[in-house]
Every structure is written in C-alpha cells, then in structure tokens.
C-alpha beads as a LAMMPS data file, in Angstrom:
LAMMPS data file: protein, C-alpha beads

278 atoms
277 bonds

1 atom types
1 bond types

-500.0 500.0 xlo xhi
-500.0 500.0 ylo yhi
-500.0 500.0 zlo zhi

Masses

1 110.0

Atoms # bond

1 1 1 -440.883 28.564 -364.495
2 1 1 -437.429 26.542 -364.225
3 1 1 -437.596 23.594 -361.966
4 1 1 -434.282 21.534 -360.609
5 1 1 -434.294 19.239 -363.470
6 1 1 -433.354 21.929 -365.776
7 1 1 -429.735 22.361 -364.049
8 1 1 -426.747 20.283 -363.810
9 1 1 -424.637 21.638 -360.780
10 1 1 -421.722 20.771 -359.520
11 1 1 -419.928 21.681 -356.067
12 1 1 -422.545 24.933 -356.285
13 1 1 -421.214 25.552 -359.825
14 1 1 -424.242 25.453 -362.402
15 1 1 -422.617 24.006 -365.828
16 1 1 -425.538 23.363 -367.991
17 1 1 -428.874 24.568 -368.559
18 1 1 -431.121 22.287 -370.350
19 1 1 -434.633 24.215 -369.742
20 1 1 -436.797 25.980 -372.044
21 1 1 -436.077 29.488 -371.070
22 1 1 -438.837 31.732 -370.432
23 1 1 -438.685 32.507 -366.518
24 1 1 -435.462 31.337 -365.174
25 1 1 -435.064 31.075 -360.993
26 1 1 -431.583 30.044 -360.615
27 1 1 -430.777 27.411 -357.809
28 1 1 -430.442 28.349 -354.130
29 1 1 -427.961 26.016 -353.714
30 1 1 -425.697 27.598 -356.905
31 1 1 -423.040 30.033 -355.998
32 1 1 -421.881 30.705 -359.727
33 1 1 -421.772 30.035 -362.686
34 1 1 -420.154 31.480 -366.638
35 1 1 -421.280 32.147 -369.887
36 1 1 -424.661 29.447 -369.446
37 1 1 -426.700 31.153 -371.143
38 1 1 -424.608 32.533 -373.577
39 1 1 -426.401 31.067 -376.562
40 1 1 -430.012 31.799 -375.177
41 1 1 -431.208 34.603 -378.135
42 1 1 -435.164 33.626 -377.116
43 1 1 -436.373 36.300 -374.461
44 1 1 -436.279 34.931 -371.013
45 1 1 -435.999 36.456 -367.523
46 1 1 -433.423 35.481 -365.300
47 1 1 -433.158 35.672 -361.201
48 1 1 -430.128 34.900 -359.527
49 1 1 -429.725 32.270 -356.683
50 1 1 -429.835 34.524 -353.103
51 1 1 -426.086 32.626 -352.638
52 1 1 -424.032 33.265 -355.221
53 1 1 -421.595 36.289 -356.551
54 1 1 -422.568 37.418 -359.882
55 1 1 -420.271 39.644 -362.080
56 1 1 -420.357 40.745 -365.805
57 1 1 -419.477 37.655 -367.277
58 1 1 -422.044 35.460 -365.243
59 1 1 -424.814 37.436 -367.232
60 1 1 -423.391 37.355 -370.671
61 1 1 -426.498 36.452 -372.876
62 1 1 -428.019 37.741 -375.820
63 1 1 -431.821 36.718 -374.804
64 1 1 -432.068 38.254 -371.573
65 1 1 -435.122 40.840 -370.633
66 1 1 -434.937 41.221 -367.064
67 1 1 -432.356 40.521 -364.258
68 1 1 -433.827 39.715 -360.858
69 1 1 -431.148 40.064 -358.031
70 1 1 -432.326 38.654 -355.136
71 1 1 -431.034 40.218 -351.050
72 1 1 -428.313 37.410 -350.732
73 1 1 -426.843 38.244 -354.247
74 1 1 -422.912 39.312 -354.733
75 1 1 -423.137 41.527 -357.617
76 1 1 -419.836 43.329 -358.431
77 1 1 -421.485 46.536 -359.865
78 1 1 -417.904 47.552 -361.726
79 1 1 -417.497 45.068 -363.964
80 1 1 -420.967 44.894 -364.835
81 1 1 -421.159 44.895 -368.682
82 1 1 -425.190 45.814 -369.838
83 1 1 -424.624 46.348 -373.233
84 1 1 -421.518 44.554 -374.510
85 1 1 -421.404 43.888 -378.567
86 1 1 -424.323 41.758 -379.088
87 1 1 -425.027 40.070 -375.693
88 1 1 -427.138 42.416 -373.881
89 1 1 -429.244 44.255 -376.454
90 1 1 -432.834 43.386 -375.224
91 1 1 -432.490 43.816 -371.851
92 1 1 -434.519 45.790 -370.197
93 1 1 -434.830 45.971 -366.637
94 1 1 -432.352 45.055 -363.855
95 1 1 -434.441 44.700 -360.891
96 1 1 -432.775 44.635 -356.940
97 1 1 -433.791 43.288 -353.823
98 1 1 -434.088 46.624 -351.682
99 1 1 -432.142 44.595 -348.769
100 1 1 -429.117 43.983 -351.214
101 1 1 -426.286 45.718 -349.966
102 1 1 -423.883 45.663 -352.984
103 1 1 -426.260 47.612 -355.184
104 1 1 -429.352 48.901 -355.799
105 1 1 -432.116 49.452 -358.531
106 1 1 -434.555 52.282 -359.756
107 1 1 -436.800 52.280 -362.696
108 1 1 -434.776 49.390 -364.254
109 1 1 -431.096 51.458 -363.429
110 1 1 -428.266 49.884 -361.761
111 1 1 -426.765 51.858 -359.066
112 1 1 -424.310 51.589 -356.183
113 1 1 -426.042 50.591 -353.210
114 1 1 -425.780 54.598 -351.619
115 1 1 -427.382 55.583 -355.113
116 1 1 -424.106 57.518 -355.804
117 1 1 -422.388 56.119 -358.843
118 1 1 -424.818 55.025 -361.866
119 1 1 -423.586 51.693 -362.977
120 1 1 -425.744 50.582 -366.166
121 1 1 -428.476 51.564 -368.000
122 1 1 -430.253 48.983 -369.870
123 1 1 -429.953 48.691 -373.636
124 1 1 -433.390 48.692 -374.344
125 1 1 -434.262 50.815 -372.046
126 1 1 -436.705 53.710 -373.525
127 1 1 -437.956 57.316 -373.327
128 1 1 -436.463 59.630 -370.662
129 1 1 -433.602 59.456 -367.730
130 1 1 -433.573 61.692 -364.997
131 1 1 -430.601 60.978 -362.974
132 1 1 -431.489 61.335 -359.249
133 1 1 -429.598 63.579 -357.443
134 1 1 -428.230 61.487 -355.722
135 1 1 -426.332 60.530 -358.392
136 1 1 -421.997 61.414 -358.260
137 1 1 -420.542 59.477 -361.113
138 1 1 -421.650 58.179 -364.436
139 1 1 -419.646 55.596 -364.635
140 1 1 -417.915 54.516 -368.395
141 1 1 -420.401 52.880 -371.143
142 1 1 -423.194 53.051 -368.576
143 1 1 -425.867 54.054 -371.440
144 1 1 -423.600 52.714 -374.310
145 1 1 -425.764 50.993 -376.813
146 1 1 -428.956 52.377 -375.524
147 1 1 -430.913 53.049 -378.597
148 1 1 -434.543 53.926 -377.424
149 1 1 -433.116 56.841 -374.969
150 1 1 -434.604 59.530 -375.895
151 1 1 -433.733 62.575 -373.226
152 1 1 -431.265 62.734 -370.538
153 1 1 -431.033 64.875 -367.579
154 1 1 -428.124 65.448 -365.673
155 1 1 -428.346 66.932 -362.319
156 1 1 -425.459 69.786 -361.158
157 1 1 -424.923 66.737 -358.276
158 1 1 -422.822 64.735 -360.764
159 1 1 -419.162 65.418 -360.807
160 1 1 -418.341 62.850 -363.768
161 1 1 -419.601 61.609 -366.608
162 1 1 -417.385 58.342 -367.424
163 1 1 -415.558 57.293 -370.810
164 1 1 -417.870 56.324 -373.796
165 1 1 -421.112 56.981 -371.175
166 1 1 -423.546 57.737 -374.319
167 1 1 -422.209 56.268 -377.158
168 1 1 -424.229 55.124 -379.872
169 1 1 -427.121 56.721 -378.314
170 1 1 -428.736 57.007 -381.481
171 1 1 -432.357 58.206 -381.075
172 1 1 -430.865 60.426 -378.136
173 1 1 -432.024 64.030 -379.005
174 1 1 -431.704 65.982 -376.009
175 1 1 -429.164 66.064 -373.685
176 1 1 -429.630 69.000 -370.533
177 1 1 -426.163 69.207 -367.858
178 1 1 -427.111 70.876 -364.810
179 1 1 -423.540 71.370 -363.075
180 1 1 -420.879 73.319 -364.054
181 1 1 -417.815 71.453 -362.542
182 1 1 -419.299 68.523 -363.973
183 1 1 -415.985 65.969 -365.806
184 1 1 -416.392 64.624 -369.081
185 1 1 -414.813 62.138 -370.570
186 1 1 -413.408 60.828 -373.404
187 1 1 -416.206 60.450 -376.511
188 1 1 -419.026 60.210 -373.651
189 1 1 -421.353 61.108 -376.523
190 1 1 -419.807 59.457 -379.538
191 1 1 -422.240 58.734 -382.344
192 1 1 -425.053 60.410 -380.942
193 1 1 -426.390 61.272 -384.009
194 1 1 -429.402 63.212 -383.148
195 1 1 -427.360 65.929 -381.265
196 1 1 -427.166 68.576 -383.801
197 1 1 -427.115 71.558 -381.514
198 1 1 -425.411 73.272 -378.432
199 1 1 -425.941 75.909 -376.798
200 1 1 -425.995 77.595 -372.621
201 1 1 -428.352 75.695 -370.421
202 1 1 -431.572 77.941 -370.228
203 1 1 -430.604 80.703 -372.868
204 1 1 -433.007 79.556 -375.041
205 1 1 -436.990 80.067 -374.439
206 1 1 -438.242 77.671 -376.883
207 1 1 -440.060 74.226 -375.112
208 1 1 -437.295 72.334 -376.721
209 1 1 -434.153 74.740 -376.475
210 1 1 -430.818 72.985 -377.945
211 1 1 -430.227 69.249 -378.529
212 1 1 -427.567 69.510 -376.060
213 1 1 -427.457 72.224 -373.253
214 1 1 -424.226 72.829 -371.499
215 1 1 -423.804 74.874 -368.002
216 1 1 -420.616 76.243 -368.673
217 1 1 -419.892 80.596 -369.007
218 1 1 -416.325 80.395 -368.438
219 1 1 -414.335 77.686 -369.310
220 1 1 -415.428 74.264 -372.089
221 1 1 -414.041 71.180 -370.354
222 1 1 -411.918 68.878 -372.036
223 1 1 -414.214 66.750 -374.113
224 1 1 -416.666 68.167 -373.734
225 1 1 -418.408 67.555 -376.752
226 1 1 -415.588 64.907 -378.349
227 1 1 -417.037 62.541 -380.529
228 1 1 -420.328 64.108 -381.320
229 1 1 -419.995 63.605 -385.009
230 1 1 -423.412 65.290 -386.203
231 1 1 -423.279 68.521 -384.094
232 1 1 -423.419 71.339 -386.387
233 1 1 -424.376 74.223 -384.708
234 1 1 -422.343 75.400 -381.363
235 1 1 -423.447 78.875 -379.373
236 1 1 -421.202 80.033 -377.058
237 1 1 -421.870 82.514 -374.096
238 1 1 -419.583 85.609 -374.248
239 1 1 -417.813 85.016 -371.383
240 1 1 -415.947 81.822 -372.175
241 1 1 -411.950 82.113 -371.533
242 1 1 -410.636 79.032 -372.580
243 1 1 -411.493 75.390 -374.127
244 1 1 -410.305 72.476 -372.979
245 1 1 -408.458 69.725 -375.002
246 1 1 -410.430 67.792 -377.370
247 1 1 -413.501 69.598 -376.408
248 1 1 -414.773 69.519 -379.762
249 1 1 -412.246 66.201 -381.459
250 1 1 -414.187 64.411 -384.098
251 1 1 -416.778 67.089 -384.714
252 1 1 -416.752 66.104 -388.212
253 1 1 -419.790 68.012 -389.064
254 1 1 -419.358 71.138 -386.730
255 1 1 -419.745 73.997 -389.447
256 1 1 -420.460 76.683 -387.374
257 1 1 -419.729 77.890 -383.664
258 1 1 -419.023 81.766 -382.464
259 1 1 -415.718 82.132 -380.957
260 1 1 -415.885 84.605 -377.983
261 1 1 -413.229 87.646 -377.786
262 1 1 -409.516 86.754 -376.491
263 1 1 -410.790 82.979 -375.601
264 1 1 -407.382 80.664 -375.473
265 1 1 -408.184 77.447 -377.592
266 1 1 -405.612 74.206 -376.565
267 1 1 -404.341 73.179 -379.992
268 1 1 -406.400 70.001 -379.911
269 1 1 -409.673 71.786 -379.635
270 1 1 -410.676 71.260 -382.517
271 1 1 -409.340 68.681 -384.246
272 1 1 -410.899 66.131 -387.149
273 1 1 -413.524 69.411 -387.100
274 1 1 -413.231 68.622 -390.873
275 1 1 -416.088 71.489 -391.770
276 1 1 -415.176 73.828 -389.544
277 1 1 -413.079 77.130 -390.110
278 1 1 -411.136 79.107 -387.206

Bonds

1 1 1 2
2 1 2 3
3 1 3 4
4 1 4 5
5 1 5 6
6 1 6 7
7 1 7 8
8 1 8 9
9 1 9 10
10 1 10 11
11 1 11 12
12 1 12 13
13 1 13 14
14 1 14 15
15 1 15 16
16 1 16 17
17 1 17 18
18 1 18 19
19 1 19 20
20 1 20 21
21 1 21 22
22 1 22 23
23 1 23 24
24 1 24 25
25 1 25 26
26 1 26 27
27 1 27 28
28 1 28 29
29 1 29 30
30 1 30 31
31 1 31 32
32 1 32 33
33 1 33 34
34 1 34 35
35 1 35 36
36 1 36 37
37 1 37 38
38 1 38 39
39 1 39 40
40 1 40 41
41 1 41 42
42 1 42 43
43 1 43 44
44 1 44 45
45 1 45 46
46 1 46 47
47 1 47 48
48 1 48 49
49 1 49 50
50 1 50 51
51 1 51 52
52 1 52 53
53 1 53 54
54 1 54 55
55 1 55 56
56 1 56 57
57 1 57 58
58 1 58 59
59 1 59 60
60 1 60 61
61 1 61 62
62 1 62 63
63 1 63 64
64 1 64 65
65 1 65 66
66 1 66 67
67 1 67 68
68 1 68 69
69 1 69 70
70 1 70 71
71 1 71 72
72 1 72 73
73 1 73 74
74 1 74 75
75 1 75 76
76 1 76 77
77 1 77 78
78 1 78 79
79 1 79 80
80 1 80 81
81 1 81 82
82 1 82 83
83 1 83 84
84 1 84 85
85 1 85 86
86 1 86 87
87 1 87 88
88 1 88 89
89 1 89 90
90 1 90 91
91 1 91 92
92 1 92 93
93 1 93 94
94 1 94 95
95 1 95 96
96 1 96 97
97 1 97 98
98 1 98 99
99 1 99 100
100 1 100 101
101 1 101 102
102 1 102 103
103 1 103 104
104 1 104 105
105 1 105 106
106 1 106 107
107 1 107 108
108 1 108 109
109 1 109 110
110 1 110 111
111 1 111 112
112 1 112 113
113 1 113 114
114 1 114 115
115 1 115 116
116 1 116 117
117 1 117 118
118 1 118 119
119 1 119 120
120 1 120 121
121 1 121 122
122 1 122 123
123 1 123 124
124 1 124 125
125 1 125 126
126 1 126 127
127 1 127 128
128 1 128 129
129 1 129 130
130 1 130 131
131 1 131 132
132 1 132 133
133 1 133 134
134 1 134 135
135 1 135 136
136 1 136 137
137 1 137 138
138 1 138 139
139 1 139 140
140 1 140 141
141 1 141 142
142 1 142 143
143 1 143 144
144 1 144 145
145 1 145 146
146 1 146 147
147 1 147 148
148 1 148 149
149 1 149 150
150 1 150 151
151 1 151 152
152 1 152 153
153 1 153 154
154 1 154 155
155 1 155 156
156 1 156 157
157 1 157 158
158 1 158 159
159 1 159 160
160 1 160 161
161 1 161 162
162 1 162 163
163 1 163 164
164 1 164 165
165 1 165 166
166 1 166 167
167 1 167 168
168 1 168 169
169 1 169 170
170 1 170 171
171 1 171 172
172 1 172 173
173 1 173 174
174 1 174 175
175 1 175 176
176 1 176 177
177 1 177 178
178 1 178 179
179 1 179 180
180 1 180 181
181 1 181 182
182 1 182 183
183 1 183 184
184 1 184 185
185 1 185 186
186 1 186 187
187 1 187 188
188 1 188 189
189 1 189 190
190 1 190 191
191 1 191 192
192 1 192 193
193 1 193 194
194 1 194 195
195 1 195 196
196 1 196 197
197 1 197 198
198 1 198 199
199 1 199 200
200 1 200 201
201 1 201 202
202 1 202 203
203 1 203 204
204 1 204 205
205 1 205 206
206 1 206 207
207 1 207 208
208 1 208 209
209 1 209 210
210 1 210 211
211 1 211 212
212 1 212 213
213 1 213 214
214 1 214 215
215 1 215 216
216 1 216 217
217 1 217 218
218 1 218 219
219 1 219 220
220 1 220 221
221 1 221 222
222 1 222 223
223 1 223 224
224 1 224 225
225 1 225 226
226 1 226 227
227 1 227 228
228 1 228 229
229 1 229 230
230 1 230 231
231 1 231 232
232 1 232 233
233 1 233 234
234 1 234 235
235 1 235 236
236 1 236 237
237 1 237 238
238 1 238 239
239 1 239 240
240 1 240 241
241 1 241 242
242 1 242 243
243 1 243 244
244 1 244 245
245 1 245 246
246 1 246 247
247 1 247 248
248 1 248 249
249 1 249 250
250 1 250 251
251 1 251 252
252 1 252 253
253 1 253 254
254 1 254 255
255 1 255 256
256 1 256 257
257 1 257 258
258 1 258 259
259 1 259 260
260 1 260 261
261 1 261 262
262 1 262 263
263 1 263 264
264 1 264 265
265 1 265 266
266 1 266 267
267 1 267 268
268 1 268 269
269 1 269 270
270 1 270 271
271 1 271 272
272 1 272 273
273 1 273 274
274 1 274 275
275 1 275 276
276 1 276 277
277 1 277 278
C-alpha cells in the first residue's frame, strides 16, 4: 500500500511517483495527473483519488493490472484507450464504484454509466464475453489487442459494432451476432486469425457451428467481414440480394463462398480476396 510520502503534488497535480508500486491509492487531495506511471512495467494496481478527472492519457502505463475508480471519479469513458501499443497489455480488470455516474463496470468491462455503449475491454482479459443486452454500441478498438478472448456474443440489442472493435483478437475463435440491423465497421475483426468460417446464425447443428455466425438472409452489410484475413470458408443463405461495400476487403485467404442467384455485389466486395474466384 502507497502512503503520502510516495507522491510529490502540486496545486492537486501529482508529478512524481517515487513508491514501490504494488497497490497504488492515489491521493484524495490529487485532481490529476499525466503519463506518471508511464514507465511502471512491474504489475501494480492502481485506484484513482475520489476528486480528480481521469481520461486516457492519465492511465497510460505498461504495468497496470487493475483500475479502481472510486464514486467521486471523472472518467471520460471516450477517450479511454485500454489497449494502446504497448501500454495497456496486462491489464485486466477495470473496476467502478456502483455510485459513479460517468461510467460503470461489469466483470472487469467498461461501460457507459446506462450500460448502453461498451467502452473497453481489457487486454488481458480471458475466456468468454457476453455482451448484456443492454448493450447499443461497441464502441471503436473496444476489444483491440485482447488476446486471451476466446468467444464473443453479440446480442440482436446492439446496433453498432465500432471501427477496429476486434482486431488482433488472435485466440478469438468464435464469434455469434444476434441482430440483423446490427452496423459494422471498418476491419472490426482485422487479424482475427482463428476465424476461418462463416456461415447463418443457427443453420448449423453441430455444438460448435461456424467460427463466425452472421444473422443476415437478405442483405451482407458493408464490412461485414473486412479484414478477416484467415476466413476461408463463407456459406451464404439463398436469399441474400445484395452485399455491401467492402464486406469481404482483405479476405486474403477467402477461397471459397456460394454466391446466391441474381445477388448484386458493389464492386468493392471483394477486393484484396487474392484466392478467391467470382
């Protein structure tokens, strides 16, 4: 445990720590503070000061296992940055006072304090997510970097799954999407290289079913599967019309996928599909 000799503070601005690590309590009396522990790589755990406003860049450290926020903390959930380059890849748990009112935690997950958008998923977070459904948005890079994810489910209540949301998932091997309206974005699952196959949600009986298991009969969004490049195997329902732009860009080892009768393709379906033949 920190005690006040380990802090030099100034005007409520904590400049320096000088403490061992281990189990940091940040300073009542500090209202903020930047890139402090930026050189920590030792695991510690870290719990903000009740007065302060805390943002992505007050966390930046490459050491840090768990993030306490207390009721009193500021945290401004957008800019939150869990698994940035190097400096949040042992982090594990970001835990919230339930009497915060910017935000709010479950199972380790950041969330909006309504439980509506899902801000950040810790990078060494493990095993299985099931979104609650609750849950709107994904918001972008939320899971990006999360290595030890294993299974994700995503409830029909989400509308959007944000920009680069699963990217460099890489021991993600199942993937299930419950909604049919739900908005992808650009290379959500980008280097997820355990997704191999895709296919309706439910049309298959086996326990496992498809790596990843789309909802949609009618109409592929727009990128939809952009930037999964180790998906080999696509199965369409029959009664897809049309697929969206870049719902299958980067593809690179997509060798075989059944196009349905009269289906209207945008002409940057399928590009960088480098193994793929239509």
């Amino acid at each position: 445990m920190s005690n006040t000799n380990d802090f030099i503070i100034e005007d409520g601005i904590l400049k320096v720590y000088r403490g061992a690590g281990g189990d940091i309590v940040i300073p009542d009396e500090v209202t903020g503070f930047l890139f402090v522990f930026a050189e920590f790589w030792e695991p510690f755990t870290l719990t903000l000061s009740k007065n302060m406003k805390a943002n992505y860049d007050t966390l930046l450290s490459p050491g840090i296992v768990t993030v306490n926020i207390p009721a009193g903390t500021e945290l401004e959930c957008s800019s939150f940055g869990p698994n940035h380059s190097s400096s949040f890849t042992q982090l594990k748990e970001i835990n919230v006072d339930p009497e915060n009112q910017s935000c709010a935690s479950e199972n380790g997950i950041l969330y909006s304090k309504d439980m509506t958008i899902l801000y950040a998923c810790p990078a060494a977070h493990e095993g299985e997510v099931v979104i609650p459904e609750t849950v709107k948005e994904i918001g972008k890079r939320a899971f990006d970097g999360c290595k030890n994810l294993t299974e994700i489910i995503i409830p029909s209540t989400v509308e959007e799954i944000g920009e680069r949301a699963f990217m460099d998932c890489k021991s993600l091997k199942k993937v299930v999407i419950q909604g049919d309206k739900t908005k992808i974005g650009k290379e959500a699952f980008l280097r997820c290289g355990k997704i191999t196959t895709a296919g309706l949600y439910g049309s298959v009986k086996e326990k496992r079913g498809y790596s990843f298991e789309f909802p949609w009969t009618s109409s592929i969004p727009e990128n939809a599967f952009s930037g999964m490049n180790k998906l080999k195997t696509v199965v369409l329902p029959d009664t897809v019309k049309s697929i969206g732009k870049n719902a299958f860009k980067g593809c690179k080892s997509l060798e075989s996928i059944n196009l349905p009768e009269n289906v209207k393709c945008d002409k940057k379906t399928f590009k960088d599909c480098k193994k793929l033949s239509v």
